[in-house]
N, C-alpha and C positions, 0 to 999 in steps of 0.2 A: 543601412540607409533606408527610410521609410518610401517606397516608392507604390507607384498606382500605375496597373498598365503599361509601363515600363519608364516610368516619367517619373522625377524624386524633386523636394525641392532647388535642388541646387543646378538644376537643366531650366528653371524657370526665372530667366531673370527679372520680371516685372516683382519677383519676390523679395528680392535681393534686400530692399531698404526696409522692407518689416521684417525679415530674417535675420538682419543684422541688429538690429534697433533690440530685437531680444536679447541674442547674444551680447550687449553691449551690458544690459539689463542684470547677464547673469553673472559675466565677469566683475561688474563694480557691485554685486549683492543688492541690486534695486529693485527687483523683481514686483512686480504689484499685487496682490492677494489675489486679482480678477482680471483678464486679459478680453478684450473683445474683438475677437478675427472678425472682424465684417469684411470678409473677400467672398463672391461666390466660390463653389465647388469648382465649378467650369474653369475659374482661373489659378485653382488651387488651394482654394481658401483650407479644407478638411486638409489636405495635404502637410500644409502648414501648421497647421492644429497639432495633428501628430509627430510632427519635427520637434515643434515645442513644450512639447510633453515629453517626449526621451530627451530630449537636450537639460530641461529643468530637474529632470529623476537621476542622469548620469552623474557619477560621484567624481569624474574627471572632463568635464564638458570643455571642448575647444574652439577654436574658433570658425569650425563649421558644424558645430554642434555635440552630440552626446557623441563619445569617445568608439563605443561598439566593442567595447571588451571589457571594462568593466560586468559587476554580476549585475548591477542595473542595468545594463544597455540590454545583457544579455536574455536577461528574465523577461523583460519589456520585448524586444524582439522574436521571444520564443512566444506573444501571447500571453503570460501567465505571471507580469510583476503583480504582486499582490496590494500594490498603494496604487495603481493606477485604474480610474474607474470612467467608463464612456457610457452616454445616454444617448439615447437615439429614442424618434418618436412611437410610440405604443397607436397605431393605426396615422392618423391626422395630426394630431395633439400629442405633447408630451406632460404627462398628468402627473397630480400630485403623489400619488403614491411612489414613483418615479423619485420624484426632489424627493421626499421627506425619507423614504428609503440610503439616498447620496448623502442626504446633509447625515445621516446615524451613522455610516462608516468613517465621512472625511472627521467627524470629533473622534473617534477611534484612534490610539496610538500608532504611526505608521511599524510595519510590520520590517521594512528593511531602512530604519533611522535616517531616513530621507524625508523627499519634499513626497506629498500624499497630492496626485494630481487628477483631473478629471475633467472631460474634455464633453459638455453638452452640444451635441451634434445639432445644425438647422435651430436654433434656439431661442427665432421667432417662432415657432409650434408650440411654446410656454401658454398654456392659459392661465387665466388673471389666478385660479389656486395655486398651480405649480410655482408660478411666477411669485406669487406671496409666499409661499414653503422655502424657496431660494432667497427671498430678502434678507434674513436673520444671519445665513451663512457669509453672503455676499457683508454686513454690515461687520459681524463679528466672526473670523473666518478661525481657525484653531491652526497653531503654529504650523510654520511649512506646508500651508496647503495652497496650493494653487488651481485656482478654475479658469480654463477656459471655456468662451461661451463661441463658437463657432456660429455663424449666420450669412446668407444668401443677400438677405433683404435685412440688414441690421435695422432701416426704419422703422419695421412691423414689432421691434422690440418695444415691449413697457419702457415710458422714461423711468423708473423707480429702478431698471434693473439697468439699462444701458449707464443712466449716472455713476451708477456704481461702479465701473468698469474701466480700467486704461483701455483705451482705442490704439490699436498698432497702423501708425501709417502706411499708406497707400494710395497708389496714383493707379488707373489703371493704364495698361499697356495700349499704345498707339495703334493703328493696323499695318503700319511698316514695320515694329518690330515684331507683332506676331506674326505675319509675311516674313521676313528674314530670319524667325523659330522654325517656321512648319517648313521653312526651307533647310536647315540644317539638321533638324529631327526630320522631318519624313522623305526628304530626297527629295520633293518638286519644284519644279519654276514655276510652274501656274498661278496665278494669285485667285487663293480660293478664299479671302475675305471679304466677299460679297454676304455672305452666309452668315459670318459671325451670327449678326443678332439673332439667327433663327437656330443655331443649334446650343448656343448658350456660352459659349467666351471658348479659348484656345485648345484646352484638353481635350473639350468636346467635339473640339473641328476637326482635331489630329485626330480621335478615334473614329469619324465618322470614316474618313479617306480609308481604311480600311475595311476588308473586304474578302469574302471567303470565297471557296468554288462553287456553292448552292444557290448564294445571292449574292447580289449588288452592292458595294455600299451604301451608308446613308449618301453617301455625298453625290453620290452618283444617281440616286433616286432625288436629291434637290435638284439637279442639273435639269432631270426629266420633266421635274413637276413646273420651273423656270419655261422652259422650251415649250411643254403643253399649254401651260395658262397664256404664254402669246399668243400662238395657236387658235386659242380658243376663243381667245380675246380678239382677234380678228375677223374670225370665220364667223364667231353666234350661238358655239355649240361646244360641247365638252370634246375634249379629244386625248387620244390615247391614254395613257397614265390616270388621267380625273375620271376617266369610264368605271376605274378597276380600283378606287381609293380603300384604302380600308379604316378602320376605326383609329387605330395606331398614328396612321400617318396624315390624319386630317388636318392635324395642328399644324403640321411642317408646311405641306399645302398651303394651309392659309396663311402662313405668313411669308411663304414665297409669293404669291400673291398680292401681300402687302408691298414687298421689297420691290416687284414690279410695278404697281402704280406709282410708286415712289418715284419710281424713275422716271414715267412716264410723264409727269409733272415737271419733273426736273427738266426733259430734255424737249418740253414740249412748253417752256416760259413764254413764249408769244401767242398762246392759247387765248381761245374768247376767257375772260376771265370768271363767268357762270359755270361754263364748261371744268375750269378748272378748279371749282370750288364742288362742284358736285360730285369728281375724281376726288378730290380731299375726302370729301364726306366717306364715299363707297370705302377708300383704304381703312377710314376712322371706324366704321363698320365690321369692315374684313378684321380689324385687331381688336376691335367690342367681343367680338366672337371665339375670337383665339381663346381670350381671359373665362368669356362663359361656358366655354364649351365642357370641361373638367368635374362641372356639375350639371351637366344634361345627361340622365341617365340613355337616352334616345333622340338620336337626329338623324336623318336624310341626307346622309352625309353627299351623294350624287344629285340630289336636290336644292342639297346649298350653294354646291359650288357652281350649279345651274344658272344659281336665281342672281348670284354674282353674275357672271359673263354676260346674260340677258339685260342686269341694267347697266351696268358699263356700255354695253352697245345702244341703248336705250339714251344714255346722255349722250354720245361720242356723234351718234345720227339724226341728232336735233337741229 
């Protein structure tokens, strides 16, 4: 079983209906030359990717996937099937030499008389040459080959390479049923899906909750940075935790931050209505920043989160 962190596809039920939907694929022989996981990471999207690349390589696939004893399951499990080929991005980008290197081995006869499969990781990071190196493949693909194109953000896909492509359905998961996951995988009652959007969908919330003897969890440092930016947001002034921010955790910061004006709007609906458009503005801001931050080689980072608190209080004592 292809597992991450201790989590596999088959603990994840938001997967279930594109999990099956291939499996259905493989039993009636419909298989599509081109597959397109538009799931993030965070909700298992890679995870799934890799299910269906040993389930389409297994030479006895059942109905929860590749068998695991066959010499497919096997060779593919040890690392080392010789038809199955994965791309991941070369810095930013995933460049052409990349594709046009994939597209020479999948016309290759496969080596163990199966399907020849290859799993592009993140694969909005295609630029417009890669992306054109993969057209030819994706149009005319060479017997029993199969590609998936794994992606976070499927819309940043070229249409020229998304058209090509069956889409595997998907809905994403509610906050009560990932609430009642992180409840039966991680053992808590607490409902820590306040967070979601700021660590990135379920995998990532379950990893955060964990926690070593040196440090905190992440989840435990969002709690912090939640509790301070009220704090701070009261008082006028940065306090504990935002004193001591480091470069790493700016992001997280800032979008607990967001998450708290948010609220703060919500539960503050009879507000002068100026007041509460200028709280919109500030959050609209706080998440401008989030997005730009990635490419600022240098910021102030105790600065920014200053210059925040300072006009939050600056509208709120108008």
């Amino acid at each position: 079983m292809v597992e991450h962190r201790g989590f596999d596809v088959l603990s994840l039920p938001w997967l279930d209906v594109p999990r099956q939907a291939f499996l259905t694929q493989l039993q009636t022989q419909k298989v599509p030359h081109a597959q397109l996981v538009g799931i993030d990471s965070a909700y298992g999207g890679e995870l799934l990717s890799v299910f269906m690349a040993r389930a389409a390589m297994c030479s006895q696939p059942t109905h929860t996937g590749g068998c695991g004893f066959c010499k497919s399951c096997q060779l593919f499990d040890a690392g080392n099937h010789p038809d199955f080929y994965q791309i991941e991005a070369d810095g930013h980008q995933i460049k052409v030499d990349q594709i046009r290197e994939l597209c020479s081995r999948l016309s290759a006869t496969a080596q163990q008389s199966g399907r020849r499969v290859a799993i592009i990781h993140h694969s909005e990071r295609l630029n417009s040459a890669s992306a054109n190196a993969l057209l030819k493949t994706l149009e005319e693909p060479g017997k029993d080959t199969l590609l998936l194109l794994h992606s976070d953000t499927p819309a940043r896909l070229m249409a020229t390479i998304s058209s090509r492509c069956q889409r595997l359905p998907f809905v994403a998961p509610s906050k009560t049923l990932i609430k009642n996951w992180l409840i039966q995988q991680c053992q808590i009652q607490e409902d820590v899906t306040w967070c979601l959007s700021v660590v990135g969908g379920p995998l990532k919330l379950a990893e955060s909750l964990q926690s070593n003897s040196t440090q905190p969890s992440r989840y435990q440092t969002l709690l912090g940075f939640r509790k301070d930016w009220a704090q701070s947001l009261s008082s006028g002034h940065l306090c504990a935790s935002l004193l001591i921010i480091s470069e790493q955790q700016i992001i997280d910061a800032l979008k607990v931050l967001y998450l708290l004006l948010r609220q703060i709007l919500l539960k503050n609906g009879n507000q002068d209505a100026y007041v509460q458009a200028q709280i919109g503005n500030l959050a609209a801001k706080v998440m401008g920043m989030c997005h730009s931050l990635s490419a600022m080689p240098s910021v102030n980072y105790l600065g920014l989160c200053q210059s925040y608190v300072l006009e939050y209080r600056d509208i709120t004592n108008k």
